[in-house]
C-alpha positions in Angstrom: 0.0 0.0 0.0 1.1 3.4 -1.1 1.3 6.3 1.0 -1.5 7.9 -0.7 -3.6 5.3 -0.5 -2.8 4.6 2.8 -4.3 8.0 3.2 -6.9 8.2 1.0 -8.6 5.1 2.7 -7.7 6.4 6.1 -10.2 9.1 4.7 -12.6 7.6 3.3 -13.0 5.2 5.9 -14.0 7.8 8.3 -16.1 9.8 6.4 -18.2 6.4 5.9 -18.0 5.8 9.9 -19.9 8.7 10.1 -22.9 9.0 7.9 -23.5 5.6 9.3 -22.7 6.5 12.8 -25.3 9.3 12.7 -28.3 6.9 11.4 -26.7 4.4 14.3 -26.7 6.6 16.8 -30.2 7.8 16.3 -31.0 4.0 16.2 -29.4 3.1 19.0 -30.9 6.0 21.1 -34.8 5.2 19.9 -33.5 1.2 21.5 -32.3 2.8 24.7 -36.2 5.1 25.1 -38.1 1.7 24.2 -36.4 0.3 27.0 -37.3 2.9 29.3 -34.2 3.5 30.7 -33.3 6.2 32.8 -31.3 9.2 30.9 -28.0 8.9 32.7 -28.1 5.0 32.0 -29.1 5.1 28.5 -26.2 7.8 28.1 -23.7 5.2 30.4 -24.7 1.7 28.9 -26.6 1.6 25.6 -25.3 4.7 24.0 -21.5 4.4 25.3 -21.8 0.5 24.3 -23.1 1.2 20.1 -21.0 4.4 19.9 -17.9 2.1 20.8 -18.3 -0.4 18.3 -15.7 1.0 16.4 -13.0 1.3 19.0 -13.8 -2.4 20.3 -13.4 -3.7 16.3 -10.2 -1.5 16.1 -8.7 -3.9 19.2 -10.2 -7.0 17.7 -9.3 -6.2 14.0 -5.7 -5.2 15.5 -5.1 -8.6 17.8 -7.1 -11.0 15.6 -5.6 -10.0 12.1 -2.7 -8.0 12.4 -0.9 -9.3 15.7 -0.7 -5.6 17.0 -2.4 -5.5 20.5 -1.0 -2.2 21.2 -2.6 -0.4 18.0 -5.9 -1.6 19.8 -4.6 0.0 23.2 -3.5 3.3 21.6 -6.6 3.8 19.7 -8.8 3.7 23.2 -6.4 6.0 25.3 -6.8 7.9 22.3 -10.2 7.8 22.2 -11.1 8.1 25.7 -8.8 11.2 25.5 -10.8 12.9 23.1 -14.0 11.5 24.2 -12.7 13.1 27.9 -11.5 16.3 26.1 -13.2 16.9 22.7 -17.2 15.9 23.6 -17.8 18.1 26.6 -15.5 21.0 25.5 -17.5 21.2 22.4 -21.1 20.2 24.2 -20.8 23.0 26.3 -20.8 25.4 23.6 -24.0 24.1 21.6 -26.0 23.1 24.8 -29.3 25.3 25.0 -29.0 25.2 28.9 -26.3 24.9 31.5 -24.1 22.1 31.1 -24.5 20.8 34.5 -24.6 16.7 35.3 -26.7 15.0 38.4 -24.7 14.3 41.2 -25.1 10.1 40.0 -23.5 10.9 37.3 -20.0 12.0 38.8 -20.2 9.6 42.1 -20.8 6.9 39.6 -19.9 7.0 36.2 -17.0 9.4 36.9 -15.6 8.0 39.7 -16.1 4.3 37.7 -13.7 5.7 34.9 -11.3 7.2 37.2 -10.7 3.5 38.4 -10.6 1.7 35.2 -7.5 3.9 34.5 -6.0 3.5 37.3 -6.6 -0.1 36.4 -5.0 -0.2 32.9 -1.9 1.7 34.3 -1.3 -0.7 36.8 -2.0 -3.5 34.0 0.8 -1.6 32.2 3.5 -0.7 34.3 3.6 -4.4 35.6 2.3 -6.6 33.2 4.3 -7.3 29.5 2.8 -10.5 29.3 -1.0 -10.4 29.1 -3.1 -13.5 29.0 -6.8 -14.9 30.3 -5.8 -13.5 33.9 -5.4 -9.8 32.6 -8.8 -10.2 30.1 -10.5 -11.8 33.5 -9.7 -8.5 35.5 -11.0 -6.5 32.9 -14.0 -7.8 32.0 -15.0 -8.6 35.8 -14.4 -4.4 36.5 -16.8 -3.9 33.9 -19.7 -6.4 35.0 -19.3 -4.4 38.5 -20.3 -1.1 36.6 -23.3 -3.2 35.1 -24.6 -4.4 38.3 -24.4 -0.7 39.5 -26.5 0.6 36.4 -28.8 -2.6 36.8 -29.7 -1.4 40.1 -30.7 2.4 39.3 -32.4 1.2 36.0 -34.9 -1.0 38.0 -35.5 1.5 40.6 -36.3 4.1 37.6 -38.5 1.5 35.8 -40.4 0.8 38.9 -41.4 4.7 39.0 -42.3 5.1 35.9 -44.7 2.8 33.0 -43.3 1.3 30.0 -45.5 3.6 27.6 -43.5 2.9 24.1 -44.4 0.7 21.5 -43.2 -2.7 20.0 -44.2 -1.2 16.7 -41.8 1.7 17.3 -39.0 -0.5 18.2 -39.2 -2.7 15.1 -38.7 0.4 12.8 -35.0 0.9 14.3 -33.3 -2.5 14.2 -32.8 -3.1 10.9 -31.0 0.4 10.4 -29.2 -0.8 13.8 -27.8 -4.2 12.1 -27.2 -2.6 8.8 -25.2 0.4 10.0 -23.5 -1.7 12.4 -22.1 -3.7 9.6 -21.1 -0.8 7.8 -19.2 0.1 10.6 -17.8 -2.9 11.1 -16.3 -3.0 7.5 -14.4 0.5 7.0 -13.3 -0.1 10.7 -11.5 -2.8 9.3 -9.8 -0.9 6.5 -9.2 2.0 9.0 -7.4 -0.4 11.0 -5.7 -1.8 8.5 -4.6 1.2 6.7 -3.5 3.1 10.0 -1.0 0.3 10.3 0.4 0.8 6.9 0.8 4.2 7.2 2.9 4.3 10.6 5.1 1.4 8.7 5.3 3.8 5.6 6.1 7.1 8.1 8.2 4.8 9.8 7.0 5.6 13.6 5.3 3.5 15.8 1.5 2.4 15.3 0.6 3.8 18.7 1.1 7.1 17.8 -1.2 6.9 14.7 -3.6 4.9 16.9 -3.8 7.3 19.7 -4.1 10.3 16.8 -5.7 9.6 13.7 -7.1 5.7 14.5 -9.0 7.6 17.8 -10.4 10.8 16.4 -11.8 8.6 13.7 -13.4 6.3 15.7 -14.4 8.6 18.0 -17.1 10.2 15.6 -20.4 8.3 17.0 -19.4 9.5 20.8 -19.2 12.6 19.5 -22.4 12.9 17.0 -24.7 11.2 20.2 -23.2 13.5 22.7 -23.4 16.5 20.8 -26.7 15.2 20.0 -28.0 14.9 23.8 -26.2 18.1 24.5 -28.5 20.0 21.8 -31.5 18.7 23.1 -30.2 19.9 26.2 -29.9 16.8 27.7 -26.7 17.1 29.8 -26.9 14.1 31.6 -27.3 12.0 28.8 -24.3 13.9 27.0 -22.0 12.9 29.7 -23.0 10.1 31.2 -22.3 8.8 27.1 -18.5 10.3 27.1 -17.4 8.5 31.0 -19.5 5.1 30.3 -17.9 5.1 26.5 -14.7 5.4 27.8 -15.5 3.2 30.8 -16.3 0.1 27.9 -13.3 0.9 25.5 -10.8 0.4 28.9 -12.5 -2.9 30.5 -14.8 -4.5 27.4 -12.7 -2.8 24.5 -9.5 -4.4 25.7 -10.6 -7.2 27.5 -12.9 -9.0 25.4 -10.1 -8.9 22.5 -7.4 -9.9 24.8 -9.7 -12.8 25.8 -10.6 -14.4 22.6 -7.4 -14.0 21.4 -5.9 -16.1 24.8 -8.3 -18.7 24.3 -7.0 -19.5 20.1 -3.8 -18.2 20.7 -2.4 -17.7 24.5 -0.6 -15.0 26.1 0.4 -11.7 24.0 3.7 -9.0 24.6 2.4 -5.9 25.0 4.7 -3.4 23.4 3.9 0.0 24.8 6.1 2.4 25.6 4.7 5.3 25.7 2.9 5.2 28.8 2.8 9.0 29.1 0.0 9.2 27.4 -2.4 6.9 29.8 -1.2 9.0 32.5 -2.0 12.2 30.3 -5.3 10.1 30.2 -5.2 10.1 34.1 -4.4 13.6 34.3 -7.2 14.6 31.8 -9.9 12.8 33.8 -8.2 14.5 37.1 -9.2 18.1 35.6 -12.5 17.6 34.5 -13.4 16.2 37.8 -12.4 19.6 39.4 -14.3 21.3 37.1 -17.3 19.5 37.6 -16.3 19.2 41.5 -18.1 22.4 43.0 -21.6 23.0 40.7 -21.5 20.3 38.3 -21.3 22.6 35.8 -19.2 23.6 33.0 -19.0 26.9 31.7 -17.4 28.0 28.2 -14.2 28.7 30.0 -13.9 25.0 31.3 -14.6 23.9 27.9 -12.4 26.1 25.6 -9.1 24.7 28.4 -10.7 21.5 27.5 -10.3 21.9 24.0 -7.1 23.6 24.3 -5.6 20.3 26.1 -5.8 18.1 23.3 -4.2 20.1 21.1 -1.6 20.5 23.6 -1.6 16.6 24.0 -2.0 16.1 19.9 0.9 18.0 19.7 3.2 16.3 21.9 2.2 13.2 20.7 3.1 14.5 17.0 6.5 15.8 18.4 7.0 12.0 19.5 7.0 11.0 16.2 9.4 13.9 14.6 12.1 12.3 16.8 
Protein backbone atom coordinates (compact mmCIF):
# COMPACT_ATOMS: atom_id res chain seq x y z
CA UNK A 1 0.00 0.00 0.00
CA UNK A 2 1.09 3.35 -1.05
CA UNK A 3 1.34 6.32 1.01
CA UNK A 4 -1.47 7.94 -0.65
CA UNK A 5 -3.56 5.31 -0.54
CA UNK A 6 -2.84 4.55 2.77
CA UNK A 7 -4.32 8.05 3.15
CA UNK A 8 -6.89 8.17 1.05
CA UNK A 9 -8.65 5.07 2.66
CA UNK A 10 -7.73 6.37 6.12
CA UNK A 11 -10.24 9.10 4.74
CA UNK A 12 -12.61 7.59 3.33
CA UNK A 13 -13.01 5.15 5.92
CA UNK A 14 -13.97 7.79 8.28
CA UNK A 15 -16.06 9.82 6.35
CA UNK A 16 -18.20 6.38 5.85
CA UNK A 17 -18.01 5.82 9.89
CA UNK A 18 -19.85 8.75 10.06
CA UNK A 19 -22.95 9.03 7.92
CA UNK A 20 -23.46 5.57 9.25
CA UNK A 21 -22.68 6.45 12.81
CA UNK A 22 -25.27 9.30 12.67
CA UNK A 23 -28.32 6.89 11.41
CA UNK A 24 -26.71 4.39 14.28
CA UNK A 25 -26.67 6.56 16.78
CA UNK A 26 -30.22 7.81 16.30
CA UNK A 27 -30.96 4.00 16.25
CA UNK A 28 -29.44 3.13 19.01
CA UNK A 29 -30.89 6.04 21.07
CA UNK A 30 -34.76 5.19 19.91
CA UNK A 31 -33.46 1.16 21.54
CA UNK A 32 -32.35 2.80 24.74
CA UNK A 33 -36.21 5.09 25.12
CA UNK A 34 -38.13 1.73 24.18
CA UNK A 35 -36.39 0.28 26.97
CA UNK A 36 -37.31 2.89 29.31
CA UNK A 37 -34.22 3.52 30.74
CA UNK A 38 -33.26 6.22 32.79
CA UNK A 39 -31.27 9.23 30.87
CA UNK A 40 -27.98 8.94 32.70
CA UNK A 41 -28.15 4.96 32.01
CA UNK A 42 -29.07 5.13 28.49
CA UNK A 43 -26.24 7.78 28.09
CA UNK A 44 -23.69 5.19 30.40
CA UNK A 45 -24.71 1.66 28.89
CA UNK A 46 -26.65 1.64 25.62
CA UNK A 47 -25.28 4.68 24.00
CA UNK A 48 -21.51 4.38 25.34
CA UNK A 49 -21.84 0.47 24.31
CA UNK A 50 -23.13 1.19 20.10
CA UNK A 51 -21.02 4.37 19.94
CA UNK A 52 -17.94 2.12 20.80
CA UNK A 53 -18.25 -0.37 18.26
CA UNK A 54 -15.73 1.04 16.36
CA UNK A 55 -13.01 1.29 19.02
CA UNK A 56 -13.77 -2.35 20.30
CA UNK A 57 -13.44 -3.67 16.26
CA UNK A 58 -10.15 -1.50 16.06
CA UNK A 59 -8.72 -3.89 19.15
CA UNK A 60 -10.19 -7.03 17.67
CA UNK A 61 -9.28 -6.21 13.96
CA UNK A 62 -5.67 -5.16 15.47
CA UNK A 63 -5.08 -8.63 17.75
CA UNK A 64 -7.14 -10.98 15.62
CA UNK A 65 -5.63 -10.02 12.08
CA UNK A 66 -2.68 -8.00 12.41
CA UNK A 67 -0.93 -9.28 15.65
CA UNK A 68 -0.73 -5.61 16.97
CA UNK A 69 -2.43 -5.50 20.46
CA UNK A 70 -0.98 -2.19 21.17
CA UNK A 71 -2.63 -0.39 18.02
CA UNK A 72 -5.91 -1.58 19.84
CA UNK A 73 -4.65 -0.03 23.24
CA UNK A 74 -3.50 3.34 21.61
CA UNK A 75 -6.59 3.78 19.72
CA UNK A 76 -8.80 3.65 23.20
CA UNK A 77 -6.36 5.99 25.30
CA UNK A 78 -6.83 7.92 22.33
CA UNK A 79 -10.23 7.80 22.20
CA UNK A 80 -11.10 8.12 25.66
CA UNK A 81 -8.83 11.15 25.46
CA UNK A 82 -10.77 12.91 23.09
CA UNK A 83 -13.99 11.53 24.17
CA UNK A 84 -12.67 13.10 27.91
CA UNK A 85 -11.53 16.26 26.06
CA UNK A 86 -13.18 16.87 22.72
CA UNK A 87 -17.24 15.94 23.56
CA UNK A 88 -17.78 18.07 26.59
CA UNK A 89 -15.48 21.03 25.48
CA UNK A 90 -17.47 21.19 22.37
CA UNK A 91 -21.14 20.18 24.25
CA UNK A 92 -20.75 22.99 26.35
CA UNK A 93 -20.81 25.37 23.65
CA UNK A 94 -23.95 24.07 21.61
CA UNK A 95 -25.99 23.12 24.81
CA UNK A 96 -29.32 25.25 24.98
CA UNK A 97 -29.02 25.24 28.88
CA UNK A 98 -26.31 24.92 31.49
CA UNK A 99 -24.13 22.11 31.11
CA UNK A 100 -24.53 20.81 34.53
CA UNK A 101 -24.63 16.70 35.32
CA UNK A 102 -26.74 15.04 38.38
CA UNK A 103 -24.71 14.25 41.18
CA UNK A 104 -25.06 10.10 40.01
CA UNK A 105 -23.48 10.93 37.26
CA UNK A 106 -20.00 12.00 38.82
CA UNK A 107 -20.24 9.58 42.09
CA UNK A 108 -20.82 6.93 39.65
CA UNK A 109 -19.86 7.02 36.16
CA UNK A 110 -17.04 9.37 36.87
CA UNK A 111 -15.63 8.02 39.67
CA UNK A 112 -16.06 4.31 37.72
CA UNK A 113 -13.74 5.69 34.92
CA UNK A 114 -11.33 7.23 37.23
CA UNK A 115 -10.69 3.52 38.44
CA UNK A 116 -10.59 1.73 35.17
CA UNK A 117 -7.46 3.93 34.46
CA UNK A 118 -6.00 3.47 37.33
CA UNK A 119 -6.57 -0.06 36.39
CA UNK A 120 -4.98 -0.23 32.89
CA UNK A 121 -1.92 1.72 34.28
CA UNK A 122 -1.26 -0.69 36.82
CA UNK A 123 -2.02 -3.55 34.02
CA UNK A 124 0.77 -1.65 32.18
CA UNK A 125 3.51 -0.71 34.30
CA UNK A 126 3.65 -4.36 35.64
CA UNK A 127 2.31 -6.56 33.17
CA UNK A 128 4.34 -7.33 29.53
CA UNK A 129 2.76 -10.52 29.27
CA UNK A 130 -0.96 -10.39 29.12
CA UNK A 131 -3.11 -13.53 28.98
CA UNK A 132 -6.82 -14.88 30.26
CA UNK A 133 -5.81 -13.45 33.92
CA UNK A 134 -5.43 -9.82 32.63
CA UNK A 135 -8.77 -10.17 30.12
CA UNK A 136 -10.52 -11.77 33.48
CA UNK A 137 -9.74 -8.54 35.49
CA UNK A 138 -10.98 -6.47 32.92
CA UNK A 139 -14.03 -7.85 32.01
CA UNK A 140 -15.00 -8.59 35.85
CA UNK A 141 -14.37 -4.43 36.53
CA UNK A 142 -16.80 -3.94 33.86
CA UNK A 143 -19.69 -6.37 34.95
CA UNK A 144 -19.33 -4.41 38.54
CA UNK A 145 -20.31 -1.09 36.55
CA UNK A 146 -23.27 -3.18 35.09
CA UNK A 147 -24.64 -4.40 38.32
CA UNK A 148 -24.45 -0.70 39.53
CA UNK A 149 -26.46 0.64 36.42
CA UNK A 150 -28.84 -2.65 36.78
CA UNK A 151 -29.67 -1.38 40.08
CA UNK A 152 -30.68 2.44 39.31
CA UNK A 153 -32.35 1.18 35.95
CA UNK A 154 -34.89 -1.05 38.03
CA UNK A 155 -35.48 1.46 40.61
CA UNK A 156 -36.28 4.12 37.62
CA UNK A 157 -38.55 1.49 35.81
CA UNK A 158 -40.41 0.82 38.94
CA UNK A 159 -41.38 4.70 39.04
CA UNK A 160 -42.32 5.06 35.86
CA UNK A 161 -44.75 2.76 33.00
CA UNK A 162 -43.30 1.30 30.01
CA UNK A 163 -45.48 3.61 27.58
CA UNK A 164 -43.53 2.90 24.07
CA UNK A 165 -44.39 0.68 21.48
CA UNK A 166 -43.20 -2.72 20.04
CA UNK A 167 -44.21 -1.22 16.73
CA UNK A 168 -41.80 1.69 17.26
CA UNK A 169 -38.96 -0.53 18.25
CA UNK A 170 -39.16 -2.66 15.10
CA UNK A 171 -38.69 0.38 12.75
CA UNK A 172 -35.01 0.91 14.33
CA UNK A 173 -33.32 -2.50 14.18
CA UNK A 174 -32.77 -3.15 10.90
CA UNK A 175 -30.99 0.39 10.41
CA UNK A 176 -29.21 -0.84 13.80
CA UNK A 177 -27.80 -4.18 12.08
CA UNK A 178 -27.23 -2.58 8.81
CA UNK A 179 -25.17 0.43 9.97
CA UNK A 180 -23.47 -1.70 12.43
CA UNK A 181 -22.06 -3.66 9.60
CA UNK A 182 -21.08 -0.78 7.79
CA UNK A 183 -19.19 0.07 10.56
CA UNK A 184 -17.77 -2.95 11.09
CA UNK A 185 -16.28 -3.03 7.49
CA UNK A 186 -14.41 0.46 6.95
CA UNK A 187 -13.31 -0.11 10.69
CA UNK A 188 -11.54 -2.84 9.27
CA UNK A 189 -9.77 -0.92 6.49
CA UNK A 190 -9.24 1.96 8.98
CA UNK A 191 -7.36 -0.41 11.00
CA UNK A 192 -5.71 -1.76 8.47
CA UNK A 193 -4.63 1.23 6.75
CA UNK A 194 -3.52 3.10 10.05
CA UNK A 195 -1.04 0.32 10.32
CA UNK A 196 0.37 0.78 6.88
CA UNK A 197 0.80 4.24 7.24
CA UNK A 198 2.92 4.32 10.62
CA UNK A 199 5.14 1.40 8.73
CA UNK A 200 5.25 3.76 5.60
CA UNK A 201 6.12 7.06 8.13
CA UNK A 202 8.20 4.81 9.84
CA UNK A 203 7.05 5.58 13.64
CA UNK A 204 5.33 3.51 15.79
CA UNK A 205 1.54 2.39 15.29
CA UNK A 206 0.64 3.84 18.69
CA UNK A 207 1.13 7.10 17.79
CA UNK A 208 -1.20 6.93 14.68
CA UNK A 209 -3.60 4.90 16.95
CA UNK A 210 -3.79 7.33 19.73
CA UNK A 211 -4.10 10.30 16.78
CA UNK A 212 -5.70 9.63 13.69
CA UNK A 213 -7.14 5.71 14.46
CA UNK A 214 -8.99 7.57 17.77
CA UNK A 215 -10.37 10.77 16.43
CA UNK A 216 -11.83 8.64 13.71
CA UNK A 217 -13.37 6.25 15.67
CA UNK A 218 -14.36 8.57 17.95
CA UNK A 219 -17.10 10.18 15.64
CA UNK A 220 -20.37 8.25 17.04
CA UNK A 221 -19.39 9.51 20.84
CA UNK A 222 -19.19 12.63 19.50
CA UNK A 223 -22.42 12.92 17.04
CA UNK A 224 -24.71 11.21 20.23
CA UNK A 225 -23.19 13.47 22.73
CA UNK A 226 -23.40 16.50 20.79
CA UNK A 227 -26.69 15.25 19.98
CA UNK A 228 -28.02 14.88 23.78
CA UNK A 229 -26.16 18.13 24.51
CA UNK A 230 -28.52 20.04 21.81
CA UNK A 231 -31.53 18.71 23.10
CA UNK A 232 -30.22 19.88 26.25
CA UNK A 233 -29.94 16.76 27.68
CA UNK A 234 -26.73 17.15 29.84
CA UNK A 235 -26.92 14.09 31.57
CA UNK A 236 -27.28 12.00 28.80
CA UNK A 237 -24.26 13.94 27.03
CA UNK A 238 -21.98 12.90 29.68
CA UNK A 239 -23.02 10.08 31.20
CA UNK A 240 -22.34 8.77 27.11
CA UNK A 241 -18.53 10.33 27.12
CA UNK A 242 -17.37 8.49 30.97
CA UNK A 243 -19.47 5.06 30.35
CA UNK A 244 -17.90 5.13 26.53
CA UNK A 245 -14.72 5.45 27.81
CA UNK A 246 -15.51 3.20 30.80
CA UNK A 247 -16.29 0.13 27.87
CA UNK A 248 -13.29 0.93 25.52
CA UNK A 249 -10.80 0.36 28.92
CA UNK A 250 -12.49 -2.87 30.46
CA UNK A 251 -14.80 -4.51 27.39
CA UNK A 252 -12.67 -2.77 24.52
CA UNK A 253 -9.50 -4.44 25.66
CA UNK A 254 -10.64 -7.22 27.50
CA UNK A 255 -12.89 -9.05 25.37
CA UNK A 256 -10.09 -8.92 22.48
CA UNK A 257 -7.43 -9.87 24.75
CA UNK A 258 -9.71 -12.80 25.80
CA UNK A 259 -10.62 -14.39 22.60
CA UNK A 260 -7.35 -14.00 21.36
CA UNK A 261 -5.92 -16.13 24.79
CA UNK A 262 -8.33 -18.66 24.26
CA UNK A 263 -6.98 -19.54 20.06
CA UNK A 264 -3.83 -18.24 20.72
CA UNK A 265 -2.37 -17.66 24.46
CA UNK A 266 -0.59 -14.96 26.09
CA UNK A 267 0.39 -11.69 23.95
CA UNK A 268 3.71 -8.99 24.57
CA UNK A 269 2.41 -5.93 24.96
CA UNK A 270 4.73 -3.44 23.39
CA UNK A 271 3.87 -0.02 24.85
CA UNK A 272 6.07 2.42 25.61
CA UNK A 273 4.71 5.29 25.70
CA UNK A 274 2.86 5.24 28.80
CA UNK A 275 2.75 9.02 29.15
CA UNK A 276 0.02 9.21 27.43
CA UNK A 277 -2.42 6.90 29.75
CA UNK A 278 -1.18 9.05 32.47
CA UNK A 279 -2.04 12.24 30.34
CA UNK A 280 -5.26 10.09 30.15
CA UNK A 281 -5.19 10.08 34.13
CA UNK A 282 -4.39 13.60 34.31
CA UNK A 283 -7.20 14.62 31.84
CA UNK A 284 -9.86 12.81 33.84
CA UNK A 285 -8.20 14.54 37.10
CA UNK A 286 -9.19 18.08 35.63
CA UNK A 287 -12.53 17.58 34.48
CA UNK A 288 -13.42 16.23 37.75
CA UNK A 289 -12.36 19.56 39.39
CA UNK A 290 -14.27 21.32 37.14
CA UNK A 291 -17.32 19.51 37.58
CA UNK A 292 -16.25 19.20 41.50
CA UNK A 293 -18.10 22.36 42.99
CA UNK A 294 -21.57 23.01 40.74
CA UNK A 295 -21.52 20.29 38.35
CA UNK A 296 -21.30 22.56 35.79
CA UNK A 297 -19.23 23.60 32.98
CA UNK A 298 -19.03 26.95 31.69
CA UNK A 299 -17.35 28.02 28.18
CA UNK A 300 -14.18 28.72 29.95
CA UNK A 301 -13.87 25.05 31.26
CA UNK A 302 -14.62 23.93 27.90
CA UNK A 303 -12.38 26.12 25.64
CA UNK A 304 -9.10 24.71 28.39
CA UNK A 305 -10.67 21.47 27.53
CA UNK A 306 -10.30 21.85 24.04
CA UNK A 307 -7.05 23.55 24.31
CA UNK A 308 -5.62 20.35 26.12
CA UNK A 309 -5.80 18.14 23.31
CA UNK A 310 -4.20 20.11 21.10
CA UNK A 311 -1.60 20.50 23.63
CA UNK A 312 -1.57 16.57 23.99
CA UNK A 313 -2.02 16.07 19.95
CA UNK A 314 0.95 17.96 19.70
CA UNK A 315 3.25 16.26 21.86
CA UNK A 316 2.15 13.23 20.68
CA UNK A 317 3.08 14.47 16.98
CA UNK A 318 6.47 15.85 18.42
CA UNK A 319 7.01 11.97 19.47
CA UNK A 320 7.02 11.00 16.17
CA UNK A 321 9.36 13.91 14.61
CA UNK A 322 12.09 12.31 16.85
Amino acid sequence: MTLTTAILTIILSSIVIFFSAKRFAKSSSAIGDYLNLPRDVKGATFDAVSSSMPELLVALFSIIFFQKFEVGIGTIAGSALFNLLIIPGICVFVAPVAFTVSRKVISRDALFYMASIFVLIVLLMYFKTWGLLIAIILLATYLVYVYEIIIHTRKHQEKNNHNNTKSKISKEVFPFIFNFIIIGIFTFFLTRSSIDLSTLLGVSPIIIAFTITAAATSIPDTIISIVNAKNGDVDDATSNVFGSNIFDILVGIGLPLLIYTIYQGSVIIEFANLEIVLGLLGSTILILYFFADTHTLNKKHGFTLLLMYLVFVSYTVYLAVV
